[in-house]
C-alpha positions as MATLAB code, in Angstrom:
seq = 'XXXXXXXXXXXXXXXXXXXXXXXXXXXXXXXXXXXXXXXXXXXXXXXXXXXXXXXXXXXXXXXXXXXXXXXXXXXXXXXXXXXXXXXXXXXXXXXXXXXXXXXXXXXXXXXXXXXXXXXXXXXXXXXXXXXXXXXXXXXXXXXXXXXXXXXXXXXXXXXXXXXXXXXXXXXXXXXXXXXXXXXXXXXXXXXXXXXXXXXXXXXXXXXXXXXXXXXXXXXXXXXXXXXXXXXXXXXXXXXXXXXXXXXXXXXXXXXXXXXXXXXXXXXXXXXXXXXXXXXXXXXXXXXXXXXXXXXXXXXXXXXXXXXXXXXXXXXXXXXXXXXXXXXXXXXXXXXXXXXXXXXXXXXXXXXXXXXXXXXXXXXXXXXXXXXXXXXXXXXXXXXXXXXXXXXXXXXXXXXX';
ca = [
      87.660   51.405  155.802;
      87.022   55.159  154.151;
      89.290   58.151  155.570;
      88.277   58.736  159.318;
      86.816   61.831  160.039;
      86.657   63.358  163.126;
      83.352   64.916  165.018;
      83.892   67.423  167.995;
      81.523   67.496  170.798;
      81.777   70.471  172.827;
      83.281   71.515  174.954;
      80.362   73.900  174.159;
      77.840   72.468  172.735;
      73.459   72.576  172.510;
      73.435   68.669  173.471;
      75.655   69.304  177.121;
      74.663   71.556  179.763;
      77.969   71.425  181.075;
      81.476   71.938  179.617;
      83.052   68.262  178.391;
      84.245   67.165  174.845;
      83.882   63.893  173.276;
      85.806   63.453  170.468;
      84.141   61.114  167.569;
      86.057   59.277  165.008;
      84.225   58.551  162.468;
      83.836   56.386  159.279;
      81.360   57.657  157.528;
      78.261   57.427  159.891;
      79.706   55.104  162.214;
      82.029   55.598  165.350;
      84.756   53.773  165.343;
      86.391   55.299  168.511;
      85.878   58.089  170.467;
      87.592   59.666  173.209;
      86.523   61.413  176.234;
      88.415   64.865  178.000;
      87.374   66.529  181.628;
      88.648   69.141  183.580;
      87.164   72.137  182.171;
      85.134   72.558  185.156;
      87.258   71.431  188.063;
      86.610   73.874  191.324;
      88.859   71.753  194.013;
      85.435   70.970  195.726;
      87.539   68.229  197.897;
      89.810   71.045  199.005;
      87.718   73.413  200.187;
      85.756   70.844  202.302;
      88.956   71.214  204.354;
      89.265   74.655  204.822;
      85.241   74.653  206.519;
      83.871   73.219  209.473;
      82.285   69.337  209.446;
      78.811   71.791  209.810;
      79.937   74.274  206.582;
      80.459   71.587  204.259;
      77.402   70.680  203.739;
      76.484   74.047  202.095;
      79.332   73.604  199.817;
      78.627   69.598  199.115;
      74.959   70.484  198.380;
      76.186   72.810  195.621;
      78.460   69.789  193.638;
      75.664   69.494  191.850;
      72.110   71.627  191.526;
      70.187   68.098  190.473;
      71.960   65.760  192.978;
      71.924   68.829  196.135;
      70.325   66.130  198.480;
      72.428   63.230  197.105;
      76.224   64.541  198.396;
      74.876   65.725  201.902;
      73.200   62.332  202.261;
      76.047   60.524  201.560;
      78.467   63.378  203.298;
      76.578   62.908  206.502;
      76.435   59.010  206.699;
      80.273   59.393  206.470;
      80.777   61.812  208.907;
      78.164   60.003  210.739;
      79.985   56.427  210.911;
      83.042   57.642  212.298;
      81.592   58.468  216.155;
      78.776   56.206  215.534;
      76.232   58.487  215.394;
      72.049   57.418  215.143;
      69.586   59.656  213.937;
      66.484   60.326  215.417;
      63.344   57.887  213.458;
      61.657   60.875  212.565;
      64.740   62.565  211.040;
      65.360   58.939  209.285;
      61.228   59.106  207.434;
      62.610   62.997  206.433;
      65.675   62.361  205.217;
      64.581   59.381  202.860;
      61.259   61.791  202.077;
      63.429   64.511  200.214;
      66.070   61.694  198.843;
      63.514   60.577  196.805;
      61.588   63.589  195.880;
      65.264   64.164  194.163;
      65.279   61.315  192.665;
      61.579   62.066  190.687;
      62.580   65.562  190.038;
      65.959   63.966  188.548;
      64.487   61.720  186.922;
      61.645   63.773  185.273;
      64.671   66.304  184.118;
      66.242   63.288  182.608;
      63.012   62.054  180.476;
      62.600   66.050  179.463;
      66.137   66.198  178.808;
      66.189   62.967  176.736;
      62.843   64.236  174.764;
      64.743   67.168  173.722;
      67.812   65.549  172.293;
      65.355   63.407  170.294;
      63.763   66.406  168.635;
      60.169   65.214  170.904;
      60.165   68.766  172.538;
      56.271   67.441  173.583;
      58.018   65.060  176.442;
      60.524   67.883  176.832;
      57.287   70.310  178.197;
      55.367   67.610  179.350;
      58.289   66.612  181.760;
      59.014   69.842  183.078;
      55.652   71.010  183.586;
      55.006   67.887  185.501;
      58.057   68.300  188.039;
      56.962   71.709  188.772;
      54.916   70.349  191.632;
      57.998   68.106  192.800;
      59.885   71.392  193.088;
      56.671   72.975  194.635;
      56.922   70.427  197.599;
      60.422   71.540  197.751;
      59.620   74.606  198.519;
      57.043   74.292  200.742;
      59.388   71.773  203.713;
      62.728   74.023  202.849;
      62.300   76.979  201.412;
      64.111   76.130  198.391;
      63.561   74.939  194.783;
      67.021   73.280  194.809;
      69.809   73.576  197.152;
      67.424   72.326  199.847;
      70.343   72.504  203.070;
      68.085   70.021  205.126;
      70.526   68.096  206.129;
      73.051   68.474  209.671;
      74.743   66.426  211.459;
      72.727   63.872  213.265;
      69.592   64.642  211.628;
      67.735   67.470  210.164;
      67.118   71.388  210.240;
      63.544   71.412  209.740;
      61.127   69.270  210.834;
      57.600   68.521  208.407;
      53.863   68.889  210.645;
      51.082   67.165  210.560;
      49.920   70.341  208.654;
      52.477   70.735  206.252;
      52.126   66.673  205.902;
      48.350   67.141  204.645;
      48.958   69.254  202.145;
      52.041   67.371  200.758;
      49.802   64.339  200.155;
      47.651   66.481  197.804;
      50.293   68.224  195.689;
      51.941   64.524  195.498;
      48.361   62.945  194.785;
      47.763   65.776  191.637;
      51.721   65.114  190.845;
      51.328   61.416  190.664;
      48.368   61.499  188.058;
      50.428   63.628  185.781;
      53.599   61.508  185.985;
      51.382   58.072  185.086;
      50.036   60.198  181.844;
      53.737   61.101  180.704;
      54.285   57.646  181.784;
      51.751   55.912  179.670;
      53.128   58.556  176.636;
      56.770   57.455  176.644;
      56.382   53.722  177.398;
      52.920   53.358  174.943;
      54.896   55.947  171.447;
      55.969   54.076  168.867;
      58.209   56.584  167.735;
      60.231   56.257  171.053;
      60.091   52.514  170.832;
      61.839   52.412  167.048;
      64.342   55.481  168.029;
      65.367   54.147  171.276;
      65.158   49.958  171.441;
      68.563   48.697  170.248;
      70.441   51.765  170.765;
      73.502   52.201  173.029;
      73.174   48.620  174.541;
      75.504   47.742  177.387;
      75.635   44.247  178.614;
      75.793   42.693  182.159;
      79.230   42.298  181.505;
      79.882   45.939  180.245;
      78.424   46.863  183.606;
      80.616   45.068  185.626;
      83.833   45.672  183.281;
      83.139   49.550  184.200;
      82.074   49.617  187.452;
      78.335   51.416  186.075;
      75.900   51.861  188.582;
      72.238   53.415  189.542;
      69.496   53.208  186.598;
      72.594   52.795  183.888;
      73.023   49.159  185.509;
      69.583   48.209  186.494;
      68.834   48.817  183.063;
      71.312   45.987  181.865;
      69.656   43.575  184.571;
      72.031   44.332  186.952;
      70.307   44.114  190.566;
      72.171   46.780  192.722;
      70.874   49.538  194.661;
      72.378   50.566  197.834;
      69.597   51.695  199.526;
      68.113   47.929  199.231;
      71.715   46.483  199.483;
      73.172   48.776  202.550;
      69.932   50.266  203.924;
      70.060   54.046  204.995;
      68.133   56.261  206.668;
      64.501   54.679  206.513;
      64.646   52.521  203.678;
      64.622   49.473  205.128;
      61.185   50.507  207.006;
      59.291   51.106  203.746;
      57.939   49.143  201.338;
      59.566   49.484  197.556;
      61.254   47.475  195.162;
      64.132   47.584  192.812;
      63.050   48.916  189.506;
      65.284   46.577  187.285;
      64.967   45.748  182.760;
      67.011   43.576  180.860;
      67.470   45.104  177.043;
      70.304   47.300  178.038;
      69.282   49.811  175.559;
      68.290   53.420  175.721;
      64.763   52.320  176.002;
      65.564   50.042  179.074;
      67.181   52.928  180.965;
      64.428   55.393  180.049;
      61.932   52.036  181.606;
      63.773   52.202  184.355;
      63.845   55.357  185.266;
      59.582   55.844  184.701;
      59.123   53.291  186.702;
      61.337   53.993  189.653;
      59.705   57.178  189.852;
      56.548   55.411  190.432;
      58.612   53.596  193.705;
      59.751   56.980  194.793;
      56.085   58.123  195.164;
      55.394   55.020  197.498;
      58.098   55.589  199.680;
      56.949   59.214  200.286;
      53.319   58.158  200.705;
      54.786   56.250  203.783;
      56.802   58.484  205.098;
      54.412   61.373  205.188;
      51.679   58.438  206.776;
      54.517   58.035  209.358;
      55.118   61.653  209.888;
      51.437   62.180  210.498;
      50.968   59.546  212.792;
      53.713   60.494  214.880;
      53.262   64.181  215.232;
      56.423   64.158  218.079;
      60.047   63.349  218.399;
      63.167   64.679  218.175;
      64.743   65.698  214.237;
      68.420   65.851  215.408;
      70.776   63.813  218.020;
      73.209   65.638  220.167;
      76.414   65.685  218.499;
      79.185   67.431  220.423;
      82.509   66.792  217.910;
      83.264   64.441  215.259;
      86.586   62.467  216.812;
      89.675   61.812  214.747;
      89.092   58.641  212.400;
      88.084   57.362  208.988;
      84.058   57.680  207.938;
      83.226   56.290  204.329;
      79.631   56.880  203.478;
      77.310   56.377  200.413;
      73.685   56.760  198.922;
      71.912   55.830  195.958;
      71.723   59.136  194.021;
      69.314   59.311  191.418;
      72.266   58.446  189.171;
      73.577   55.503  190.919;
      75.671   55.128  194.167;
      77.887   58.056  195.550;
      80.690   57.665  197.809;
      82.136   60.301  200.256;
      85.687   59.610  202.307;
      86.178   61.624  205.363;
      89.129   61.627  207.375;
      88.762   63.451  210.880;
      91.827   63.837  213.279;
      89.376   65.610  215.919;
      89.481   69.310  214.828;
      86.635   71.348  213.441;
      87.198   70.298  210.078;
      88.027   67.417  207.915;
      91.484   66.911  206.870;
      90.694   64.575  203.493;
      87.403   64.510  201.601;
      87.102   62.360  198.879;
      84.108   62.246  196.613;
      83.019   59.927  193.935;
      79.988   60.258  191.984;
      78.403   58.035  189.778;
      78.833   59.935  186.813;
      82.397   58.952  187.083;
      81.827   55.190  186.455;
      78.746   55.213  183.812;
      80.291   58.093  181.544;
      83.064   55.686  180.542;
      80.821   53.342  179.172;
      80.417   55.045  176.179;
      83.528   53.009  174.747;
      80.973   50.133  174.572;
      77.677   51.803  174.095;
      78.702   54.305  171.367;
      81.323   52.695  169.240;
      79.764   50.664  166.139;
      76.883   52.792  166.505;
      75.972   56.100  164.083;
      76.589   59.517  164.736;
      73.123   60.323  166.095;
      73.238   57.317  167.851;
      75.806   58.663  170.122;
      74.818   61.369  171.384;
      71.769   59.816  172.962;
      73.984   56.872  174.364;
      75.784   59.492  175.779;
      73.103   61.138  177.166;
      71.449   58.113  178.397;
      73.755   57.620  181.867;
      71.929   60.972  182.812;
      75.907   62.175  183.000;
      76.958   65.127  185.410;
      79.923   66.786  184.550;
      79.948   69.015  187.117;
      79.996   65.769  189.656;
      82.960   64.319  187.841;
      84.899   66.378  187.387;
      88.798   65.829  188.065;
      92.168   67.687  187.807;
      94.577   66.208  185.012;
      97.317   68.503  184.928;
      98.591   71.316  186.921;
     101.071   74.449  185.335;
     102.483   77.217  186.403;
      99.928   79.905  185.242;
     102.491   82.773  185.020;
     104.946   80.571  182.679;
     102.585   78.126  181.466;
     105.038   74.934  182.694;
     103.588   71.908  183.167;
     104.572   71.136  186.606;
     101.912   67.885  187.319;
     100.665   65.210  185.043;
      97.396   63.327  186.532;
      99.890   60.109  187.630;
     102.336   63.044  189.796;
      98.749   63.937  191.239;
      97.658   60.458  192.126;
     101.215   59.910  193.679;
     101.322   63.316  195.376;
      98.058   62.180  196.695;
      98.552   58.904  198.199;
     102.046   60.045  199.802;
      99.692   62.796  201.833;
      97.209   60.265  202.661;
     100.408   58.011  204.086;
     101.794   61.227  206.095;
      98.306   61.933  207.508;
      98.492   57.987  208.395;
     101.351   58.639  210.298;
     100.049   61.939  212.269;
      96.891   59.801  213.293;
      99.252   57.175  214.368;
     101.396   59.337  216.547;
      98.460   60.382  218.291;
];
């Protein structure tokens, strides 16, 4: 083996949108490790949950993440949900799952411009986001809002979609399904993508279950998880859909997967605006009068893969522990297995492939003293300093 040489990758770089370095050693044109750093975007999201009401956090929860603003108050809300037991209204159930998965297509399509762009294809890169311009259209026209949609309350929803509003959301969705089948037929049908992407970044069944990987990044390996088939949600299990799943493992697979489940997503809404039309009444929110003290864990399938929010109530206004885990946090890893052995180039699109969010994954590792600059925390005092507050909180709940 040559001298190793060693590649920088960001924290600033044109191939992340976010700050995050990845470290490449090299030998010649292959990685032969590579190491991963976070933190340089940690904003203690988890404790300012606890400093706002059960109602406030879902304004900051919403903001985790600009692509995933549906995904965290979707999971948030099932978890505050579960702990008093709370059902939603039907209606608010065919709305809810309605803007989950006009996320997930606008995610998705971001991705497949995203991935386009890396590649030096900067046709799929316009293509893509000309084509989710009417996703963000419909947006718009139930909330208000491009992104940051704040739909969601407890026990339902803010705003409720007519019979109107309905009509016209089948046409935009009818002129945005056309275009998504042509950048559909594009990708899967180019040649080009086939020999750049098949082979690339493979991760096994095995790699997926080693790391924990979830969403598209372990459908694409063949493994068959989704939680809103697996744990139904909202209205999921009153639609008709299927689990988009491939079997290379590769780049290519994931990108498969993705097209395609974007192609389910577009079902589901089709039935819930046919449900929402044919049932012009009903109620968009239950009565909730306080969340009491107790534990609510909740999770969704985010466009990325599942996302898990802890709550902890003790019968206040607020939570007193919020815990979030996003996907990102289990599929960026996996680079140790999709990236090393591979080339340079190779790895940056491996990377890429997980659709990672930084912003979502983001986790202290040290804490100092910013006016002396000592160290006064590594991440293992944190995790300890942690679970002893969980145990004392135990013990206050225990009392009571």
């Amino acid at each position: 083996m040559g001298k190793k040489t060693i590649i920088p990758i960001g924290p600033y770089h044109p191939l992340l949108e976010e700050p995050e370095f990845f470290k490449l050693y090299c030998d010649g044109e292959t990685v032969v490790d590579m190491v991963w750093e976070t933190g340089y975007n940690h904003r203690g999201i988890e404790k300012i949950c606890e400093s706002k009401t059960f109602e406030q956090v879902f304004y900051v929860v919403e903001r985790i993440c600009g692509i995933c603003s549906t995904s965290h108050p979707f999971a948030y809300a099932n978890a505050v949900e579960s702990i008093p037991g709370i059902e939603i209204p039907l209606r608010a159930k065919y709305i809810r799952t309605l803007i989950g998965e006009l996320e997930r297509i606008h995610s998705h399509l971001l991705w497949v411009g995203l991935a386009g762009h890396f590649l030096g294809y900067n046709t799929v890169f316009m293509w893509a986001w000309k084509y989710r311009e009417p996703v963000l259209d419909m947006f718009e026209m139930i909330t208000g809002n491009r992104n940051s949609y704040a739909m969601f309350t407890i026990g339902g929803v803010r705003r409720d979609i007519d019979s109107e509003r309905a009509g016209k959301l089948f046409k935009v969705l009818d002129e945005a399904e056309k275009k998504i089948n042509l950048l559909i037929g594009a990708v899967m049908d180019d040649p080009v993508i086939h020999a750049r992407l098949k082979g690339v970044g493979t991760l096994t069944a095995k790699d997926i279950h080693d790391f924990g990987a979830v969403g598209p990044t372990a459908r694409a390996s063949g493994v068959d998880i989704d939680v809103r088939r697996d744990d139904p949600y909202a209205a999921y299990d009153l639609v008709n859909w299927k689990v988009i799943t491939a079997q290379a493992g590769d780049v290519f697979a994931k990108a498969e997967v993705r097209l395609l489940e974007m192609l389910e997503s577009i079902k589901i809404i089709r039935q819930c605006l046919d449900f929402l039309q044919k049932n012009p009444e009903g109620e968009i929110k239950a009565k909730v009068r306080e969340i009491p003290a107790g534990i609510g864990i909740g999770h969704a399938e985010a466009p990325r893969g599942e996302v898990f929010h802890f709550v902890k109530s003790d019968g206040g206004n607020s939570p007193i522990r919020h815990k979030i885990r996003a996907p990102s946090y289990t599929c960026i890893p996996t680079f140790r297995r999709s990236c090393i052995g591979g080339t340079i180039s190779d790895a940056a699109i491996a990377t890429a492939a997980v659709d990672p969010c930084y912003c979502c994954t983001e986790r202290m590792s040290q804490a100092y003293d910013f006016r002396t600059g000592k160290k006064l925390y590594n991440a293992a005092d944190l995790i300890r300093l942690s679970q002893q507050k969980t145990e004392e909180i135990k013990k206050q709940l225990h009392k009571r």
